[in-house]
DOFI-967851 format. One record per residue: residue in one letter; x, y, z of N, C-alpha, C in turn. Coordinates in steps of 0.1 Angstrom, whole numbers, plus 5000, padded with zeros to 4 digits. Example, Ala and Ser with C-alpha at 12.3 -4.5 7.8 and 13.67 -1.06 7.14 Angstrom:
DOFI-967851
A513249435078512349555078513249675078S512849785071513749895071512950005079
end
This chain:
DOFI-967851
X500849885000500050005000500950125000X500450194990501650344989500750455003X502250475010501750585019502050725018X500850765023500850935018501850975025X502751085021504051185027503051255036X503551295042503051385061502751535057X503251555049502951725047501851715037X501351605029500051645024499151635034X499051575045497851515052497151655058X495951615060495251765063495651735082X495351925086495651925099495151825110X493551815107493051715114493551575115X494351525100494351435103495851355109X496851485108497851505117497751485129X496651565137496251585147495751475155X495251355143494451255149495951145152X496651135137497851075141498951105149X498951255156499951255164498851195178X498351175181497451105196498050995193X497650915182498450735181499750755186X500750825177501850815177502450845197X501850905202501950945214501950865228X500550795220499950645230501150515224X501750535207502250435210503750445219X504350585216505650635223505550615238X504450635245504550625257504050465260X503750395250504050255254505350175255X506450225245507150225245508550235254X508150345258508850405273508450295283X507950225283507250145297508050015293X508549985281509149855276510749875284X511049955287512149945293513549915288X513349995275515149975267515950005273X516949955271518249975276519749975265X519250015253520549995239520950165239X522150075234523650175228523750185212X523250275208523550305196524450455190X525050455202525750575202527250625194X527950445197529450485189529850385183X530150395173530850215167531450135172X531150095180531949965185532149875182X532649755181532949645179532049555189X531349465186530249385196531049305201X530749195216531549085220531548995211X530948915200530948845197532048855184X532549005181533549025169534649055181X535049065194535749045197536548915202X535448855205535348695210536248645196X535848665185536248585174537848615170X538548725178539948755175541148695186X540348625200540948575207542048495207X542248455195543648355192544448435189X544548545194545748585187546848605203X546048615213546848585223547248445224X547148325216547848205216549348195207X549548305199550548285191551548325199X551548385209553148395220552248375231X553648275238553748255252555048265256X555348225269556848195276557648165267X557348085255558347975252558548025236X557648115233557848185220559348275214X559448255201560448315194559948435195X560748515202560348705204561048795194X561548665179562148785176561748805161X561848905155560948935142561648845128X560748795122561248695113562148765097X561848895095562449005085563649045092X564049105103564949165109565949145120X565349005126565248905141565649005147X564849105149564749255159563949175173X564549145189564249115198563049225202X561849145199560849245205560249295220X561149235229561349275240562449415242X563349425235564049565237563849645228X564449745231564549885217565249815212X564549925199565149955186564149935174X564049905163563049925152562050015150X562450165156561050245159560250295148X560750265138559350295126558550175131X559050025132558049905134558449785127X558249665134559149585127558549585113X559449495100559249525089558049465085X557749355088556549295087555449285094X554749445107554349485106554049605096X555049665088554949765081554349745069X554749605063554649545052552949535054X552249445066551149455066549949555064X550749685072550249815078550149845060X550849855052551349925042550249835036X549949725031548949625023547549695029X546949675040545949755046545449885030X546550005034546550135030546950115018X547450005007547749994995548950114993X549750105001551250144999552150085000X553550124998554950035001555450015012X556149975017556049975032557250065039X558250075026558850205030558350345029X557250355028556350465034555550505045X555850385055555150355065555850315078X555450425088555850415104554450265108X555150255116553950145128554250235141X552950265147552950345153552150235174X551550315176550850265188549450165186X548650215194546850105194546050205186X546350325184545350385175545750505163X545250495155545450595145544950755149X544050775159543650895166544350905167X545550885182546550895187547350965176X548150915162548750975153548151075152X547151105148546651245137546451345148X546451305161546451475174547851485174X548751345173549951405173551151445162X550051425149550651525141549851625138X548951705142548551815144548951915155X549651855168550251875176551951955171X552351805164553451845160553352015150X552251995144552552075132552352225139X551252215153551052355159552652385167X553552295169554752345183555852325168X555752285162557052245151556652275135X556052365133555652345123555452235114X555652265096555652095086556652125082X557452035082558651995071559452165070X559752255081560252415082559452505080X558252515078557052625077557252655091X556752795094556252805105555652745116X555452725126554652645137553252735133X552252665137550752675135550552805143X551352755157550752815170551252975169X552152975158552753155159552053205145X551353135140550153205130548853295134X548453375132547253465137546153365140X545953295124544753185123545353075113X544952995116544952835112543352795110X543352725100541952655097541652535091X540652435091540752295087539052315081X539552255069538352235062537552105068X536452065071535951945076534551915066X534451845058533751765051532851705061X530951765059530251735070529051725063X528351575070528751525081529851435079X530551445090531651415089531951345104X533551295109533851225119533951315131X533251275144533351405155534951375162X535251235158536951275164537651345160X537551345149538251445139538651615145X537351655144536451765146537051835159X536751725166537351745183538651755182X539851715177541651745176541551865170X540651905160541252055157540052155165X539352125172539152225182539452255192X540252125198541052115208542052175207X542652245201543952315196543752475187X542252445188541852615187541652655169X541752535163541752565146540852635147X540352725133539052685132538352635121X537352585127536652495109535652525105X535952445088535152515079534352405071X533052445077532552265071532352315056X532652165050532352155032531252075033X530252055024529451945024529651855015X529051745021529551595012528651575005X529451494995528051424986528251264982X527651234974528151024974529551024964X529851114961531251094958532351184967X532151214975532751264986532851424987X534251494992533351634996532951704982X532551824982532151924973534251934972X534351934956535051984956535352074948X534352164943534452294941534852404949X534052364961534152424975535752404978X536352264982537452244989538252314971X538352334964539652394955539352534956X538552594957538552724958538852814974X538452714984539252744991540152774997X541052624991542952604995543352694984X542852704973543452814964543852944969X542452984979542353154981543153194997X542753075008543453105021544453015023X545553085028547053005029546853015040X545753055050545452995065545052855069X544552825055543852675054545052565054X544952525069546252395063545752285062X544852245061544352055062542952085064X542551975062541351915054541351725060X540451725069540351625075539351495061X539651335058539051255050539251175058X537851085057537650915054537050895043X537850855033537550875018537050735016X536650645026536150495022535050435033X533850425029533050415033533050485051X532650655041532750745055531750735064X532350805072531650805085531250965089X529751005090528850845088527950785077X528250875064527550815058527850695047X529250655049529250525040529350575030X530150715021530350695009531950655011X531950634995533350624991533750734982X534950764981535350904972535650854953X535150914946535150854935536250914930X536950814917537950834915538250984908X537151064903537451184901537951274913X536951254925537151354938538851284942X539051184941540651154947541351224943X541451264924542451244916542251454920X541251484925541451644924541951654936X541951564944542451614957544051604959X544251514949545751514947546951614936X545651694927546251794919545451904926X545451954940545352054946545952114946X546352294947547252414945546952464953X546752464967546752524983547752604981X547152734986547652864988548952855002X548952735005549652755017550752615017X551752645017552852515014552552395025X552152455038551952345048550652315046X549852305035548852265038548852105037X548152055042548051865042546651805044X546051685034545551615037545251495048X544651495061544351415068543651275062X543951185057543451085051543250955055X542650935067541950865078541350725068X542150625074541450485062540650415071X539750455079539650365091538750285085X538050285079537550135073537350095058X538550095054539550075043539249905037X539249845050539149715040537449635049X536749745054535649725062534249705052X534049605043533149555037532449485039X531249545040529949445042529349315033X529549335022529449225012530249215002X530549095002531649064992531649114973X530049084973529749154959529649304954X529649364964529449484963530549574969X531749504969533349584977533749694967X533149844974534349944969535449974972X535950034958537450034959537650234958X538950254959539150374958540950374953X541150504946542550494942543150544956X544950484956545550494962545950674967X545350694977546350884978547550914975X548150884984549750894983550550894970X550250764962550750764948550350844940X549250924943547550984931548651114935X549151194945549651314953551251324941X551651154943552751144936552651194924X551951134915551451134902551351284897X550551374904550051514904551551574908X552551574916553451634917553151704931X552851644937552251674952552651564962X553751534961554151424968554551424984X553951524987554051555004552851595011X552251595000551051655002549451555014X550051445018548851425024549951295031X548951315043549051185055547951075056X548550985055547450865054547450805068X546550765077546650695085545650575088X545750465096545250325094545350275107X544250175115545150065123543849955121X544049845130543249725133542449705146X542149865148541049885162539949825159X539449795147537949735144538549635135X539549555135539949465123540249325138X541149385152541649275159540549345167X541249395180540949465190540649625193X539349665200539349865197540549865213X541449955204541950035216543249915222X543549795213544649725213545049665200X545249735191545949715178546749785178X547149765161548049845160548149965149X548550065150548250125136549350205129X549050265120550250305109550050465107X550850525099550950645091551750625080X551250665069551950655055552050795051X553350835046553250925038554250965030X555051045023556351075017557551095026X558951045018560151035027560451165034X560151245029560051455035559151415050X558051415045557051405059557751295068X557751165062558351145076559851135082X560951165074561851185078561551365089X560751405085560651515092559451465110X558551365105557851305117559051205128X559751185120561151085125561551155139X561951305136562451415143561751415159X560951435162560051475170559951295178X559651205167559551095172560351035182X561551105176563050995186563251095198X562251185200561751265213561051205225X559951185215558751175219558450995227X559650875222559650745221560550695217X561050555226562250525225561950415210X560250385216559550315206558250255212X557250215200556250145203556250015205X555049955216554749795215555149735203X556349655199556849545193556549405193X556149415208554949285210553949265202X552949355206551849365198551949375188X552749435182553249415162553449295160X554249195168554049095162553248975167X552748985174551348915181550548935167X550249035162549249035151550048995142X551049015137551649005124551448785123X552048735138552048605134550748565137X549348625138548048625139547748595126X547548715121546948755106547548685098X549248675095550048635085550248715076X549448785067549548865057548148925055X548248965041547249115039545648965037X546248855032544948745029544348645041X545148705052544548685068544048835072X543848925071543549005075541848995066X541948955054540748975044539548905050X540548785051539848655062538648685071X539848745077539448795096538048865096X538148985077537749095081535949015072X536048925066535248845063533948785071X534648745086533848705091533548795104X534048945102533549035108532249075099X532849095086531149105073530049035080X529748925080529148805086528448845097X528848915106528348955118527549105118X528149195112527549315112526349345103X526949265088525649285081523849235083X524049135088522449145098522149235102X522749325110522749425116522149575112X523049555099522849675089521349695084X521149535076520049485072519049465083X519449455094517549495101517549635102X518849735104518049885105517149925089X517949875078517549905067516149855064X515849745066514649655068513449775075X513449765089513249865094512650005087X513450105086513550235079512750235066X513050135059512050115044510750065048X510349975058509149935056508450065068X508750135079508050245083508150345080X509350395070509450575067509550595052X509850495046509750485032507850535026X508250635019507550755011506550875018X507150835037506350945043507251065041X508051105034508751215029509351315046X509851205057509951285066511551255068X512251155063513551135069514151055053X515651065053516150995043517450915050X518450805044518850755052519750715038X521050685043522250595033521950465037X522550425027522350255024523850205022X524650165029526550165028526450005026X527549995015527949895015529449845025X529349945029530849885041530550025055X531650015061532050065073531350045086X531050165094530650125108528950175109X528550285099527250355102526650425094X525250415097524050485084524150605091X523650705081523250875082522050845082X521150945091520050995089519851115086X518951145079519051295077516951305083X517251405090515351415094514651535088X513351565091513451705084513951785091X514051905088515152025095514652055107X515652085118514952155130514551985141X514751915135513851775142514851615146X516551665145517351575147517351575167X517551705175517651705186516751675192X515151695190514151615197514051505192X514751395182514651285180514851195189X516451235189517651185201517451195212X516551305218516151325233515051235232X514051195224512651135224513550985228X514250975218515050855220515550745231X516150905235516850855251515950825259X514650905266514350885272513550755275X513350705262512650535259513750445264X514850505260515950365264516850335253X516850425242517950385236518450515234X519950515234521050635232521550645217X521350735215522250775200522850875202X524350875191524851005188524551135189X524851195197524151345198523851405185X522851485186522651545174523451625171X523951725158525251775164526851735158X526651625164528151575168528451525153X527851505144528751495128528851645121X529451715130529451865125530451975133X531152015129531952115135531752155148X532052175159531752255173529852175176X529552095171528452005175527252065166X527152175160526252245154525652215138X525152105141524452115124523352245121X523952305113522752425109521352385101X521152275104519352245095518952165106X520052095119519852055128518551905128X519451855115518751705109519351605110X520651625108521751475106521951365117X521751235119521351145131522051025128X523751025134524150905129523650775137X523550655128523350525136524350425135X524250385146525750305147525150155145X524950065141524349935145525349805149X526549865154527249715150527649675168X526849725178527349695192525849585195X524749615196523449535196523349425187X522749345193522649215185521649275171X521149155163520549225157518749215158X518549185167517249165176516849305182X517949355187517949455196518549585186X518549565178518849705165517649695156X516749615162515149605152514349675161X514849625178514049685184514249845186X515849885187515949995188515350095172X515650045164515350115150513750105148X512750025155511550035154511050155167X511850185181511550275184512450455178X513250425172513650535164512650605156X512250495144511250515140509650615140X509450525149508550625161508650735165X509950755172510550905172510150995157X510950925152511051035139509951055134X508650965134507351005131506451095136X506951095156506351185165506551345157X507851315161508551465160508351535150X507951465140507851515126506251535125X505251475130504151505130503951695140X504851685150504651775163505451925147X506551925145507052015133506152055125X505051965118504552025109503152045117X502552045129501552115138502152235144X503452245140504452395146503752375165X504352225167504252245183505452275185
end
């Protein structure tokens, strides 16, 4: 049965459906939820499945790296052993002499080369911190960690908006063209977050023949779910940065970063930075400061885990397996109650960690509050946007991959609801 969109319905009959909607929300509330759909996590049951990797060392294990027989108990190898690098480097489709192995997270890297770049400038530019203003373009909606490292440090940003091939980039070349305040431009160019696009091979190839007004300017190029595919038939790809930067004659031009916080363990992997021998012979600097070196253990705890880039595919295989149910009951869901009531629209990703919602305008913050108070938590509203402020105050990311998928039908059937109240209450201008 085709259902009428909400803004045709006459007042009354608004009026009549927001009473239902009301009796059924406060039925709801009495059900007593208690779900997290707040941040991407990784569920027990995708962590459960990485457990063997604490069987490949014990007491009696060879501790020493099989490329370098670097004793991973002492210093020394502080880029990372080689065959973590080799790995890290397969991940990010680079060479591996482009690539540090860093600590458990890729965040960690990108505050501390934003860090670096405000007390040390890039590669002899000025430091950030002795500039009047500094600025980061942010592609929104977009990631709030992101968002949060350059506000923490006082940038300021300048949202671009996205589209299914990634940002506007009419917007982003006209801007690095005109302010040499603008030094970086935060990406997750592969099934972003949150809306699961991928950047198409035209948006890559301009982002690599960019003419920034300003020599330190750099790409933040965030792969965090790079090899994170939901179905095998439908795996996007994207061209390589680094090389594409090469190719253009911009070979310094952008930092790539990566780890296996959602591939092994969150918040016990390991992860990478890729970029040209300038950047990091110049990141080297600060490093042999900063660290005698990172867990070498853990590099090779995973390295004799995984084996290679075709254990990692494996691994990340039967992480597919688990999440996509997941995906597919919100989607399920969202199409059979909001499909053609013209009040909400939503991405359909073939990989990463989360769907976008988009609601009508003005109607994302009393979603999330309707939300909570039933029992399930989402993303603030907000929070896929610079300093938390979406200006149409619609964008609602959903996370589905911590709830079973029992409990992502149930929470997405009271979401639902929400978004029907609220949107009924907007167009009665309560």
């Amino acid at each position: 049965m085709m259902k009428k969109p909400y803004h045709e319905l006459s007042r009354e009959q608004l009026q009549e459906l927001h009473e239902q909607l009301l009796k059924d929300y406060e039925n709801a509330k009495d059900r007593g939820l208690n779900l997290d759909m707040s941040r991407g996590k990784p569920s027990i049951s995708q962590l459960d499945m990485g457990m063997g990797i604490f069987d490949v060392l014990n007491s009696e294990s060879d501790m020493k790296s099989s490329m370098e027989k670097v004793d991973v108990r002492n210093y020394g190898a502080p880029d990372g052993l080689m065959e973590a690098k080799q790995m890290m480097a397969d991940i990010m489709g680079v060479s591996a002499d482009h690539v540090i192995v860093c600590g458990n997270a890729s965040l960690n890297i990108m505050y501390d080369t934003v860090s670096r770049s405000m007390t040390q400038g890039v590669m002899g530019s000025t430091p950030w911190c002795k500039l009047d203003r500094v600025k980061f373009l942010c592609p929104s909606p977009g990631y709030d960690r992101h968002f949060g490292i350059t506000e923490y440090f006082g940038i300021e940003m300048i949202p671009v908006p996205m589209t299914p091939q990634g940002p506007d980039m009419d917007i982003v070349e006209k801007l690095v063209a005109e302010d040499a305040g603008i030094k970086g431009i935060w990406c997750v160019p592969k099934y972003s977050n949150p809306q699961g696009y991928s950047y198409s091979d035209e948006t890559v190839r301009r982002f690599a023949a960019l003419r920034p007004a300003a020599e330190d300017f750099r790409i933040f190029w965030d792969n965090a779910y790079v090899v994170h595919h939901l179905y095998e038939d439908r795996q996007e790809e994207i061209l390589e940065m680094l090389s594409e930067c090469g190719k253009a004659g911009n070979p310094d031009m952008v930092y790539e970063f990566a780890s296996t916080s959602k591939i092994s363990f969150a918040g016990a992997g390991i992860s990478a930075i890729a970029a040209s021998k300038g950047n990091l012979d110049f990141i080297r600097k600060s490093m042999a400061i900063q660290t005698i070196g990172f867990d070498k253990v853990n590099q090779l705890r995973h390295v004799r885990y995984f084996k290679n880039f075709e254990g990692i595919k494996a691994h990340m295989r039967k992480h597919a397996a688990i999440l996509r149910p997941k995906f597919e009951a919100v989607q399920e869901v969202l199409e059979r109650e909001l499909e053609g009531l013209e009040i909400g629209t939503w991405t359909k990703p073939n990989g990463g960690y989360f769907i976008s919602f988009d609601a009508l305008d003005g109607c994302a913050k009393a979603i999330v509050e309707k939300c909570k108070e039933a029992g399930v938590i989402l993303t603030g509203a907000g929070a896929t946007y610079p300093y938390g402020r979406d200006p149409k105050d619609s964008n609602i990311r959903i996370a589905p991959s911590f709830p079973t998928p029992e409990e992502m039908a149930m929470a997405t059937d009271l979401f639902v609801l929400c978004v029907k109240l609220v949107s009924v209450e907007k167009l009665l201008g309560m």
